[in-house]
FIPA-194006 format. One record per residue (C-alpha): x, y, z. Coordinates in steps of 0.5 Angstrom, whole numbers, padded with zeros to 4 digits. Example, Ala and Ser with C-alpha at 12.3 -4.5 7.8 and 13.67 -1.06 7.14 Angstrom:
2
+-------+-------+-------+
!    c1 !    c2 !    c3 !
+-------+-------+-------+
!  0025 ! -0009 !  0016 !
!  0027 ! -0002 !  0014 !
+-------+-------+-------+
This chain:
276
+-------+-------+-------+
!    c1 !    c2 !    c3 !
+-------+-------+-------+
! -0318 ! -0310 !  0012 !
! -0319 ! -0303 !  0015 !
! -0316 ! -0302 !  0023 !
! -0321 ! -0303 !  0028 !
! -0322 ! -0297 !  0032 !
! -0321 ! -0297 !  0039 !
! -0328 ! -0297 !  0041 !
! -0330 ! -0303 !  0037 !
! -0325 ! -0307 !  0040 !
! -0328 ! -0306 !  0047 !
! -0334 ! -0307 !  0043 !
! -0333 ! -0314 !  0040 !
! -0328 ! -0317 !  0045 !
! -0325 ! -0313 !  0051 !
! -0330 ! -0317 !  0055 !
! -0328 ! -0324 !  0052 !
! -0320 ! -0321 !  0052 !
! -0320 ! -0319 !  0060 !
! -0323 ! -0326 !  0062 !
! -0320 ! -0331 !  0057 !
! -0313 ! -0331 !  0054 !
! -0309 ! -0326 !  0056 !
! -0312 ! -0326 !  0064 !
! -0308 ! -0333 !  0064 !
! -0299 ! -0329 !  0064 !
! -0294 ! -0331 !  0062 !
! -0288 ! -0329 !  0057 !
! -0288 ! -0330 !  0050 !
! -0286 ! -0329 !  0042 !
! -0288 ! -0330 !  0035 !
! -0285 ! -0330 !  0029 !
! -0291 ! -0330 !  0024 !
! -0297 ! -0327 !  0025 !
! -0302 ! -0332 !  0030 !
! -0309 ! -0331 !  0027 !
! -0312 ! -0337 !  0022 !
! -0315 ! -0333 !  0017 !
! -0318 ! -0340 !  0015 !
! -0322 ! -0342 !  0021 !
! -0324 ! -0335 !  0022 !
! -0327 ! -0335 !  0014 !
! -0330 ! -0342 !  0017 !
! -0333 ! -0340 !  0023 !
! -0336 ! -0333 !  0020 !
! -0339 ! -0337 !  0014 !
! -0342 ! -0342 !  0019 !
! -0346 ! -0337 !  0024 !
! -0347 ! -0332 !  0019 !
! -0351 ! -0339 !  0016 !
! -0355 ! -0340 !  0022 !
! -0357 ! -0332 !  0022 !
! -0352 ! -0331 !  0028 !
! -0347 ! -0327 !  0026 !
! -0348 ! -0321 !  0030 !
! -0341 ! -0318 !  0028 !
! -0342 ! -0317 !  0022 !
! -0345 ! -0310 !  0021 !
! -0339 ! -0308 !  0025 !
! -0335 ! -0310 !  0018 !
! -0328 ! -0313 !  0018 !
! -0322 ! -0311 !  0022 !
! -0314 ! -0313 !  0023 !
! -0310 ! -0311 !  0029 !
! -0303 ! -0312 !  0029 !
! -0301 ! -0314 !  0036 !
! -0293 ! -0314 !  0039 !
! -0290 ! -0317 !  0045 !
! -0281 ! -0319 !  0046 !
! -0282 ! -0326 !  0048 !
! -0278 ! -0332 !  0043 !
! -0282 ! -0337 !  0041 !
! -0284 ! -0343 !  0046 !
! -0285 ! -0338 !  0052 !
! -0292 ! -0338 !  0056 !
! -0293 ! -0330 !  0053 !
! -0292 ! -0334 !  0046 !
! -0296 ! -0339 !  0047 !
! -0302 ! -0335 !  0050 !
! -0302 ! -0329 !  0045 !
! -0303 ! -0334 !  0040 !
! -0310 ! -0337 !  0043 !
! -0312 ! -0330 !  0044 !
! -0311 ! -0329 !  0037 !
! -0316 ! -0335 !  0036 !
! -0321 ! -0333 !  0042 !
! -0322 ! -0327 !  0038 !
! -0324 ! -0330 !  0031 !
! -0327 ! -0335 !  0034 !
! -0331 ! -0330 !  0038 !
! -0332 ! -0325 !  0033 !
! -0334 ! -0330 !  0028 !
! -0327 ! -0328 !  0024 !
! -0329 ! -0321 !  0024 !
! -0324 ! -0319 !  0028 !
! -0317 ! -0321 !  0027 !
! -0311 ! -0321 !  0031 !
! -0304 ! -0322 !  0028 !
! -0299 ! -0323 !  0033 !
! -0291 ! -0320 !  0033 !
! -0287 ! -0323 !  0038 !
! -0278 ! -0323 !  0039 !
! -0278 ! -0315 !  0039 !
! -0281 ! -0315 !  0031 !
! -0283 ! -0309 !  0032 !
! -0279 ! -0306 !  0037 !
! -0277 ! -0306 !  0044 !
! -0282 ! -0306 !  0049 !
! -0282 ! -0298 !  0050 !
! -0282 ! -0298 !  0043 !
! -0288 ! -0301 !  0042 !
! -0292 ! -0297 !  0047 !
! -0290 ! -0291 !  0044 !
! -0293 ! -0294 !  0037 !
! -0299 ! -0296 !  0041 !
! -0300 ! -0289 !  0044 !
! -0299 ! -0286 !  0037 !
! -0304 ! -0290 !  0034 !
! -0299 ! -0294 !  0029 !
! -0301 ! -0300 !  0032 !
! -0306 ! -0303 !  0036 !
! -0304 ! -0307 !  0041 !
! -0297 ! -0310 !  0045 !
! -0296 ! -0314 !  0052 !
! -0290 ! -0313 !  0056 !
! -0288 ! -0310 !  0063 !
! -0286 ! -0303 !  0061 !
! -0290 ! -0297 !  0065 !
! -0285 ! -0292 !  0063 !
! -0291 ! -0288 !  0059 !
! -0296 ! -0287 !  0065 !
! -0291 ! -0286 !  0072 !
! -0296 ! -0288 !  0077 !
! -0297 ! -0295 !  0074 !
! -0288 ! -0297 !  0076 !
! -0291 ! -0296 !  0084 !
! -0292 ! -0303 !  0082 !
! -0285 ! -0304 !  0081 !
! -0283 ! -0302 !  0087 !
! -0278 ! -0307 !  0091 !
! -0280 ! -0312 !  0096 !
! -0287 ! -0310 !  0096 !
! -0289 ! -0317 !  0097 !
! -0288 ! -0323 !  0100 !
! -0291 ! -0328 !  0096 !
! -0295 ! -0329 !  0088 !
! -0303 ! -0328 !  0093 !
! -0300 ! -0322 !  0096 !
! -0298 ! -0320 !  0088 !
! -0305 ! -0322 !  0085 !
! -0309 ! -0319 !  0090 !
! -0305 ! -0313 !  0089 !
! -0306 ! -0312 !  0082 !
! -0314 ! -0314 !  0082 !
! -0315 ! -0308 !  0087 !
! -0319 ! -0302 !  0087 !
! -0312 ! -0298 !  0087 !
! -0309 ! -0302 !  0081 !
! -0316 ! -0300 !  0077 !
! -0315 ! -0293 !  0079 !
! -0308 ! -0293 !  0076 !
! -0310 ! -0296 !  0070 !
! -0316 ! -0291 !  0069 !
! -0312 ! -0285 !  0070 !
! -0307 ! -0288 !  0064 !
! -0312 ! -0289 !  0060 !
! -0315 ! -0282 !  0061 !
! -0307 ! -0279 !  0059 !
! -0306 ! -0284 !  0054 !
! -0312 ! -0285 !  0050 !
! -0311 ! -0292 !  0051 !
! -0314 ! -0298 !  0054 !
! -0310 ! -0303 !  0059 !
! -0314 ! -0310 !  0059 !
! -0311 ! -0312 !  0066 !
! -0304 ! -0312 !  0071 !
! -0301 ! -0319 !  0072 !
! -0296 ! -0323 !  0074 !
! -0290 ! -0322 !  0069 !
! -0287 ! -0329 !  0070 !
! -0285 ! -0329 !  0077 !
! -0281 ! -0326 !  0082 !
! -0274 ! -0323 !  0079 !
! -0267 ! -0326 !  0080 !
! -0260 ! -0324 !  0079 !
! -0255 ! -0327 !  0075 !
! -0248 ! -0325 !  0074 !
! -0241 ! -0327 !  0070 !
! -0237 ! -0324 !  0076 !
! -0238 ! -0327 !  0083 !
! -0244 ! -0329 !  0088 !
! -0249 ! -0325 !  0091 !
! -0251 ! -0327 !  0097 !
! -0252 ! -0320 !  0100 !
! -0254 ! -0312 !  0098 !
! -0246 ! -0311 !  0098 !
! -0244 ! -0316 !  0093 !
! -0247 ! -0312 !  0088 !
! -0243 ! -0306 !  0088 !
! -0239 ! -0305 !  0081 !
! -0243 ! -0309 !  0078 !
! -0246 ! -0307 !  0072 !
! -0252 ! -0309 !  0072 !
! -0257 ! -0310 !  0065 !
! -0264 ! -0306 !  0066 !
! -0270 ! -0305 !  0062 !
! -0269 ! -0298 !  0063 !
! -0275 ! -0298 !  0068 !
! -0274 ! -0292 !  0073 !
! -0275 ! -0296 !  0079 !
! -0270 ! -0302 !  0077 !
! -0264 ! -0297 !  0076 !
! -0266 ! -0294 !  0082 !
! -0266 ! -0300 !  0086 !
! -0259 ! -0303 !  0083 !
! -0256 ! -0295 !  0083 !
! -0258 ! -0296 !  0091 !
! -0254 ! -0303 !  0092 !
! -0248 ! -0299 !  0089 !
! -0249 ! -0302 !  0082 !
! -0248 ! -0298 !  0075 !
! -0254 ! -0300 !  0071 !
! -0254 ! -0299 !  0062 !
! -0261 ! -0301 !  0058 !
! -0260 ! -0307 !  0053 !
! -0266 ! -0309 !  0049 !
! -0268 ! -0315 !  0051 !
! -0267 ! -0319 !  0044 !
! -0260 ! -0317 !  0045 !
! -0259 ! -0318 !  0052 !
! -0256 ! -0325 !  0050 !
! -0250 ! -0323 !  0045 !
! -0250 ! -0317 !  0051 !
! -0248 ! -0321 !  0056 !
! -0244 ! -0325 !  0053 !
! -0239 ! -0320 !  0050 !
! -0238 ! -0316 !  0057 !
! -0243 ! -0310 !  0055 !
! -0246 ! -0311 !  0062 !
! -0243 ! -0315 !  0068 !
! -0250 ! -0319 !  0070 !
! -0258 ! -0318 !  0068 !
! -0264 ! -0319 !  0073 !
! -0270 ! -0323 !  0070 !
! -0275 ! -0328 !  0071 !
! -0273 ! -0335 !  0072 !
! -0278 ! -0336 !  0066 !
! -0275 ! -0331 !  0060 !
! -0267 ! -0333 !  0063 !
! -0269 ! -0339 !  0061 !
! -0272 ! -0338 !  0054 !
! -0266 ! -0332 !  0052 !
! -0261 ! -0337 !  0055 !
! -0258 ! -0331 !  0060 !
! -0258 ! -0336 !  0065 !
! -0251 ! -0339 !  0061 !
! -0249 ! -0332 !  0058 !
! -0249 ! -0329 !  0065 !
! -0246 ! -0334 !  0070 !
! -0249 ! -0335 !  0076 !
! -0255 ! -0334 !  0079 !
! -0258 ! -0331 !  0087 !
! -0264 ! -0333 !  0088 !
! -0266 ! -0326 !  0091 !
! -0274 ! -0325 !  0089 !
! -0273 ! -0318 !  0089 !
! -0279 ! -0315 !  0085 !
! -0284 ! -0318 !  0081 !
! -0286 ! -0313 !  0075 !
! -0293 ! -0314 !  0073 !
! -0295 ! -0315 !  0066 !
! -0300 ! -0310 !  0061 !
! -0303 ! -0316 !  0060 !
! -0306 ! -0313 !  0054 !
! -0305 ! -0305 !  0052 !
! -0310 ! -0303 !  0046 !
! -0310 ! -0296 !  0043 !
+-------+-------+-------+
């Protein structure tokens, strides 16, 4: 199977994408590539003899889709029905084979390979390669999850993100949440005020505004990716991490970081769906 280009897949299943699967966020990851050749080949066999396959003069594609979450987070879970939605969708046509727990690299990475054109498509929370995209990231710039999807969905969010398509030549499906609001945890000591946190030497993803706002806490911050932030932690690479509730959990930072301050920070939006 060739590639699909980027303005077939806006084609066939931009619409569906934005509308279905990937507009329910999460986190997740995957092992083994998630599309099922079998029910597609069926699917397509099925339209194709009813006369209803529309699809077919558009040729058979494969997009390699890469995201960091472990097997069992929602991002896995929902990357997965993505997958199925678009076989299903494009009568088998369109194929999405999904690469989760950092496969194919750390989330910056995978959007440098995006932009490049080497893959098709990842989900994450890095906006390194469109600056005005971390005006999102900023902290405390809101106060409850309604605040954060009325944020997202505004004028200003699809402006943002059309001026990244335009220097990037990519295509971002939607902004959502990324799994909740942010906390800390860390192998020292609490943290019940801004104070607590200096010395502490604080894992970041490397995304600008969140090592600003540790550094203006008085913390150091050291970038560790995030399919090692487990094995980091636990070896004192770095003293504490911030993340969602939800991704804490599935890499089990929570137990290789100590406790954990319930301070609710920031809350990262997701590139639910970046296409080149």
């Amino acid at each position: 199977m060739k590639k699909i280009s980027r303005r077939n897949f806006l084609k066939v299943s931009g619409a569906m994408a934005a509308a279905g699967a990937l507009a329910a966020c999460g986190g997740s990851g995957a092992s083994t590539p998630a599309a099922s050749g079998a029910a597609s080949t069926s699917t397509a066999a099925s339209a194709a003899a009813a006369g209803e396959d529309k699809f077919a003069s558009l040729g058979d594609f494969t997009m390699t889709v890469g995201h960091a979450q472990p097997e069992g987070n929602p991002r896995f879970v929902s990357m997965e029905q993505f997958a199925a939605d678009v076989a299903e969708a494009t009568n088998g046509h369109v194929k999405i084979e999904v690469y989760g727990n950092g496969q194919l690299g750390t989330e910056k990475e995978m959007l440098e390979q995006v932009v490049a054109g080497t893959v098709q498509g990842m989900r994450g929370g890095q906006f390194d390669f469109s600056p005005r995209l971390l005006m999102f990231t900023l902290p405390f710039l809101t106060n409850t999850r309604a605040q954060v999807t009325a944020l997202l969905q505004s004028d200003l969010a699809q402006k943002v993100c059309a001026e990244a398509e335009g220097e990037t030549g990519t295509v971002i499906i939607n902004l959502c949440d990324a799994g909740g609001y942010r906390q800390f945890s860390n192998s020292k000591h609490p943290i019940k005020a801004p104070a607590d946190l200096k010395g502490l030497k604080m894992r970041t993803n490397g995304m600008k505004t969140i090592d600003m706002t540790f550094q203006a806490m008085g913390a150091t911050t050291t970038t560790i990716p995030y399919s090692d932030l487990y094995m980091g932690l636990k070896t004192g690479v770095a003293d504490g991490q911030e993340n969602p509730w939800v991704k804490s959990q599935g890499m089990k930072q929570l137990m290789a970081g100590g406790g954990v301050a319930l301070i609710g920070i920031t809350l990262v939006p997701l590139l639910s769906g970046l296409f080149g």
